[in-house]
C-alpha positions in Angstrom: 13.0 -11.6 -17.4 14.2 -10.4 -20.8 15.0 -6.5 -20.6 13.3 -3.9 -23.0 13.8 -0.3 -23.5 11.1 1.7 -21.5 12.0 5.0 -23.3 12.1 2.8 -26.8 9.2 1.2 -26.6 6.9 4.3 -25.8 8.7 6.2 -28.1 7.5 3.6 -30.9 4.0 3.4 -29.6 3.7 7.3 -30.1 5.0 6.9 -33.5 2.2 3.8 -34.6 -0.3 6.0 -32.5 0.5 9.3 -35.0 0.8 6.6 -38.4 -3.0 5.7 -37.1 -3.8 9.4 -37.1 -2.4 10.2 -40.8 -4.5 7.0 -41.7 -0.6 5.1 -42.6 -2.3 1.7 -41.0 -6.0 1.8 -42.0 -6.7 -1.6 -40.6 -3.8 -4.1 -40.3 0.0 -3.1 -38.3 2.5 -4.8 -39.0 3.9 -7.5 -37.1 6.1 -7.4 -34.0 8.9 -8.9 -35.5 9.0 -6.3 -38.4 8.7 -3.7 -36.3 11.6 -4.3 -34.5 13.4 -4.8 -37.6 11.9 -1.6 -38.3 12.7 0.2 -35.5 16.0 -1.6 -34.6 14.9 -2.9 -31.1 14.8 -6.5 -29.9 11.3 -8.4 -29.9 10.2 -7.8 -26.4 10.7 -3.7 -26.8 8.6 -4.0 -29.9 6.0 -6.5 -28.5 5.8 -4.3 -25.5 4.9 -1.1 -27.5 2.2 -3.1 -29.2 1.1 -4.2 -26.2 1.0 -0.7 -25.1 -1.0 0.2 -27.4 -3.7 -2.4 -26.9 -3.9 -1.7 -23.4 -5.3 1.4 -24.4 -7.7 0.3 -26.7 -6.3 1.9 -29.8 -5.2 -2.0 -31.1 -6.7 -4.8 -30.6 -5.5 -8.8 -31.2 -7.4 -11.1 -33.3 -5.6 -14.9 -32.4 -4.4 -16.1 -36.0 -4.9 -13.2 -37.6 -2.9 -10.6 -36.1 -3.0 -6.8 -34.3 -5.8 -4.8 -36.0 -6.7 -0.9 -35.5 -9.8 -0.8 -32.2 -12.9 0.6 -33.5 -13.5 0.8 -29.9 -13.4 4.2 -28.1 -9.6 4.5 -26.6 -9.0 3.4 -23.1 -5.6 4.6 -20.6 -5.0 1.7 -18.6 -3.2 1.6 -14.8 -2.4 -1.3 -12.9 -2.2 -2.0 -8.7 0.5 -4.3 -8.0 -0.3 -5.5 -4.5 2.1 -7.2 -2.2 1.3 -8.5 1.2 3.3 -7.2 4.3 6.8 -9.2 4.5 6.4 -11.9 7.5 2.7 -11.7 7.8 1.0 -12.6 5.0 -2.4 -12.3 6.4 -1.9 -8.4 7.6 -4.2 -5.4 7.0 -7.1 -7.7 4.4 -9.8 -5.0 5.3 -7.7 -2.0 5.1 -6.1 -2.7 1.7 -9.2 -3.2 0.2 -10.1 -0.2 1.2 -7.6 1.2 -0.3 -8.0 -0.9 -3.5 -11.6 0.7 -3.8 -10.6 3.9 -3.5 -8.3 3.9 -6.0 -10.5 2.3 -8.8 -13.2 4.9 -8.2 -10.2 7.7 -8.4 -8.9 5.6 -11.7 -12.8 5.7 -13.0 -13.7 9.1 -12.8 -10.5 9.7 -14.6 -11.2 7.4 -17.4 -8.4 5.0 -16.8 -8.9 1.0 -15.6 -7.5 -0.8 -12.6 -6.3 -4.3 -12.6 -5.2 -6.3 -9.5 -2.2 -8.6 -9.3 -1.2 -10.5 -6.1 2.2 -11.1 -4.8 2.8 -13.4 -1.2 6.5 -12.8 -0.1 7.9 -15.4 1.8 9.5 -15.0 5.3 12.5 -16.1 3.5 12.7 -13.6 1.0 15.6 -15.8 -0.4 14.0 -19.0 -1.2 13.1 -20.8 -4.2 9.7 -20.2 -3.8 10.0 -16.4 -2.8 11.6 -16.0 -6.5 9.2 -17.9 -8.6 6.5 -15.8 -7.1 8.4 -12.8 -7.8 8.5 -14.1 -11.2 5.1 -15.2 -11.6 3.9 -11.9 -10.1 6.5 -9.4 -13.0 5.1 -11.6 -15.6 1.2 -11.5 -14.4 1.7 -7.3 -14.5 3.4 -7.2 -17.6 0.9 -9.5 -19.7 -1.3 -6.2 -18.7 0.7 -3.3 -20.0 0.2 -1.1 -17.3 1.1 2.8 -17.9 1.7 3.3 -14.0 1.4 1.2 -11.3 0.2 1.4 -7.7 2.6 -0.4 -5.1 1.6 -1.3 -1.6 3.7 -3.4 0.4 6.8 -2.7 2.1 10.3 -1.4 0.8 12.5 -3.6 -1.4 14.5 -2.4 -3.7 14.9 -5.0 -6.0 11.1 -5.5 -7.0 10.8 -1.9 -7.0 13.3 -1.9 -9.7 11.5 -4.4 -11.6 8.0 -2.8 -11.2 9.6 0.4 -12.1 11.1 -1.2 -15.9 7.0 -1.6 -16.7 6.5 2.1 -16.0 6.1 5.1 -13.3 5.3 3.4 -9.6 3.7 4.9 -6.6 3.8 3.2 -3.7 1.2 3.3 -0.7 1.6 2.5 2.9 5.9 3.1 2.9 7.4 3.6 6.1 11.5 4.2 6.4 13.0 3.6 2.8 10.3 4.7 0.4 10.1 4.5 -3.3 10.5 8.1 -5.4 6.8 8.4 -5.3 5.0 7.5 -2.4 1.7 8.4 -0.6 1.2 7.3 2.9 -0.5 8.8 6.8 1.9 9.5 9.0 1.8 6.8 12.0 3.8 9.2 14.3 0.8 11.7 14.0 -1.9 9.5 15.0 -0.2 8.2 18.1 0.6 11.6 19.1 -3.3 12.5 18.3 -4.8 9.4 20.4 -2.3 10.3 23.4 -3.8 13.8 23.0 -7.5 12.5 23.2 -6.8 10.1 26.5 -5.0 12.6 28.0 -8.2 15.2 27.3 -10.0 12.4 29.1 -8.3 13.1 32.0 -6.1 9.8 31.5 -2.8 10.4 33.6 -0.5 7.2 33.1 -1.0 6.4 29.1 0.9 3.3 28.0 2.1 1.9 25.0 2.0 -1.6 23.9 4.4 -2.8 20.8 5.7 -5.8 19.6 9.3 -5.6 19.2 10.1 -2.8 17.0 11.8 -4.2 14.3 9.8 -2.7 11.2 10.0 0.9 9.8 6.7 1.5 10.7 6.5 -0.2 14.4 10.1 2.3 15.1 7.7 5.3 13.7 5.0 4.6 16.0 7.2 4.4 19.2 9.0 7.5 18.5 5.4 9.4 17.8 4.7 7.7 21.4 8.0 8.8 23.0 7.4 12.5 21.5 4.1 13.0 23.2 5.1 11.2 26.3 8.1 13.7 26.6 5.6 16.7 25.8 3.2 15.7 28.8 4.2 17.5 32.3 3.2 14.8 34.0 6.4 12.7 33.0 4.5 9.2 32.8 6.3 6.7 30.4 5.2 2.9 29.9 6.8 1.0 27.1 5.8 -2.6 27.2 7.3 -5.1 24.2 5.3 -8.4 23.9 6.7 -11.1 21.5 5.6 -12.1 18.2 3.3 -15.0 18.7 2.6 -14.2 22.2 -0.7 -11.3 22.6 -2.1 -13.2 24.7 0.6 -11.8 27.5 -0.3 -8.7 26.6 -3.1 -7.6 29.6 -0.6 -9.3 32.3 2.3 -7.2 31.7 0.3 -4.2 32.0 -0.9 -5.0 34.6 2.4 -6.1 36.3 2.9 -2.2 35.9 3.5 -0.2 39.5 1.5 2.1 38.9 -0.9 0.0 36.5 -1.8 2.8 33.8 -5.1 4.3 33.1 -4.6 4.1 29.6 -3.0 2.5 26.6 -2.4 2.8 22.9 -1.6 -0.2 20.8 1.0 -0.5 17.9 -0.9 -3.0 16.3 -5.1 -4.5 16.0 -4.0 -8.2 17.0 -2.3 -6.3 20.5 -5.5 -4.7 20.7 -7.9 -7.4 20.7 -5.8 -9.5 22.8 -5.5 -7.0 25.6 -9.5 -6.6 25.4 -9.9 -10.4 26.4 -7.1 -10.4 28.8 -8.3 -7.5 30.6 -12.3 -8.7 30.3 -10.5 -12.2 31.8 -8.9 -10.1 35.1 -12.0 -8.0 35.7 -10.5 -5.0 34.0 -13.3 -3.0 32.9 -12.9 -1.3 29.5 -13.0 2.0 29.3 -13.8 2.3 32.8 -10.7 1.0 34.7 -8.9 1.4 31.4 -9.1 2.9 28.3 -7.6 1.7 25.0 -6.8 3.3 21.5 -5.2 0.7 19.1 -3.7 1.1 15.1 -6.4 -0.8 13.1 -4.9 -1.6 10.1 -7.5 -4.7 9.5 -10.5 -2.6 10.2 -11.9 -4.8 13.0 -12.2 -2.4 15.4 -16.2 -1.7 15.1 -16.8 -5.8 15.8 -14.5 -6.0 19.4 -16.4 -5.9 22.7 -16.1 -3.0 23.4 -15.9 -1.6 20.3 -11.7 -0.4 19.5 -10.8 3.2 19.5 -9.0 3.3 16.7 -6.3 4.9 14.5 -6.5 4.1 10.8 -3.3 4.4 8.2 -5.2 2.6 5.0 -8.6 3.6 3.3 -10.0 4.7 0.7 -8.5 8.5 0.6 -5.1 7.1 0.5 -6.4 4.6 -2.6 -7.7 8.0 -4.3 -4.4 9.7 -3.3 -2.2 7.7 -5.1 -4.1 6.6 -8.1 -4.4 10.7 -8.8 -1.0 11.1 -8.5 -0.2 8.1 -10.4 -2.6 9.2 -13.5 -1.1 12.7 -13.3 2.5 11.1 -13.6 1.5 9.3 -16.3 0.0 12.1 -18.2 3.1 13.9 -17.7 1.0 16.8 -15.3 3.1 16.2 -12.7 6.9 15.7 -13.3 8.3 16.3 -9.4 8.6 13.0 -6.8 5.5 12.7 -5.4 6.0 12.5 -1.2 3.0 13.0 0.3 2.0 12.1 3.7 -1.1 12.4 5.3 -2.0 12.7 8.6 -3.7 9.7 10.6 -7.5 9.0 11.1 -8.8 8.9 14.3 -11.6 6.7 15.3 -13.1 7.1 18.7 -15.4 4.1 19.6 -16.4 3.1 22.9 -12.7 1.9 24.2 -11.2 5.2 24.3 
């Protein structure tokens, strides 16, 4: 993608923002490509300034004729860049819309707009394909002339970089490696919370159920399990790892457990559903023989039988979390890294 000047091409919107003001340009700007003569800056800065501009509604294009002054009321402009979760493209639907919505009514009520771009990674992040996406996914936010965009997807470094070349970036949901800004729930809390609430219960052997923890946010959870396993007197620990592909083994293994446990929490929805019909398949009763809380990051909990104790890391507060932040980092209110972390919502349904 051809570079541009982020500082440049602001710096030159300002400036055909104030010749607006003083009346300079009463109708018709001049074109991009005198501008940049004008300004001594490559095409793309200059395009990208004007592109600013229209973004806001202070300009507006007219095809053939060129970029004339907006008699429309000015507009600020934000854009969510939204990238599934590396290696399962089909994770947390529900929840990320959730936190979609809230971040458009935030945007609203703060005068700005929200537009949606869509970015699939690969399991190969190296592959052809992976990089035309990329690609595809740069050029689709760009053509929008975002002032700030909202990121939610996992760490990587080099799309961060990219994103961050079109303007200020908070990202949503990071776990591990973060971006500077960042707003997020802290998985560790919630664990800690739902042990707390079986253990209330009068639950005595509380396990935990994980897929192999391989991702920031699966190692967070385990150590917010292993915390509050070390702070109960009653010294119980039950760490069972199922593979990838394989839920469906989830109920036997704990069951294979001497003593089999009262209780478990699950890293993940999929684990939690499967366990429910492996356990329902052994004559387990649910919550009476055994009582589960499960991570719901795809907001199926309410439609399980029984309904899923859950705990929930994406909704709508975390949406209207971040789009503030963004807006005020845009407006240049807030000039410190914004690192905020929230804490978990708990969900108690009939499982638990």
């Amino acid at each position: 993608m051809p570079a541009f000047d982020r500082a440049k091409h602001e710096a030159i919107a300002q400036t055909l923002q104030e010749r607006i003001r003083r009346r300079v340009y009463t109708s018709k700007i001049p074109g991009e490509r005198i501008l940049s003569r004008e300004f001594s800056v490559n095409f793309k800065t200059a395009n990208r300034a004007v592109g600013l501009l229209v973004s806001e509604g202070v300009l507006e294009r007219r095809r053939g004729k060129g970029t004339f002054i907006s008699r429309r009321p000015p507009r600020r402009r934000t854009l969510l860049g939204f990238a599934f979760h590396r290696f399962r493209p089909a994770m947390t639907d529900l929840a990320w819309a959730e936190v979609f919505m809230g971040a458009n009514a935030a945007a609203k009520a703060r005068g700005c707009l929200l537009d949606f771009a869509c970015f699939a990674i690969d399991p190969a992040p190296g592959t052809r394909a992976t990089a035309a996406r990329r690609a595809a996914f740069l050029e689709e936010i760009e053509r929008a002339h975002p002032r700030g965009i909202l990121y939610c997807g996992d760490y990587d470094k080099r799309l961060l970089a990219d994103l961050d070349a079109l303007g200020p970036v908070v990202q949503v949901g990071a776990f591990g490696r973060a971006a500077e800004n960042y707003v997020r729930r802290d998985p560790a809390d919630g664990v800690g919370r739902a042990y707390a609430a079986l253990a209330d219960a009068g639950r005595g052997r509380i396990a935990w159920v994980t897929y192999p923890p391989g991702s920031p946010d699966l190692r967070a959870k385990l150590d917010g399990y292993r915390r509050a396993a070390a702070a109960d007197g009653r010294r119980y620990a039950c760490e069972i790892t199922v593979p990838f592909l394989a839920s469906h083994e989830a109920a036997g293994r704990l069951l294979a457990g001497a003593p089999v446990p009262d209780a478990c929490i699950c890293a993940e929805s999929s684990l939690g559903v499967a366990l429910l019909r492996g356990l329902a398949s052994a004559g387990v009763r649910v919550p009476a023989d055994l009582a589960i809380w499960s991570f719901d990051e795809r907001g199926i909990g309410p439609y399980t039988i029984p309904p899923l104790s859950g705990i929930r890391l994406y909704d709508d507060e975390v949406g209207v979390s971040a789009a503030n932040a963004l807006v005020e980092i845009v407006e240049g209110s807030k000039t410190q890294p914004v690192r905020e972390t929230l804490p978990a919502v708990l969900v108690s349904r009939t499982s638990g």
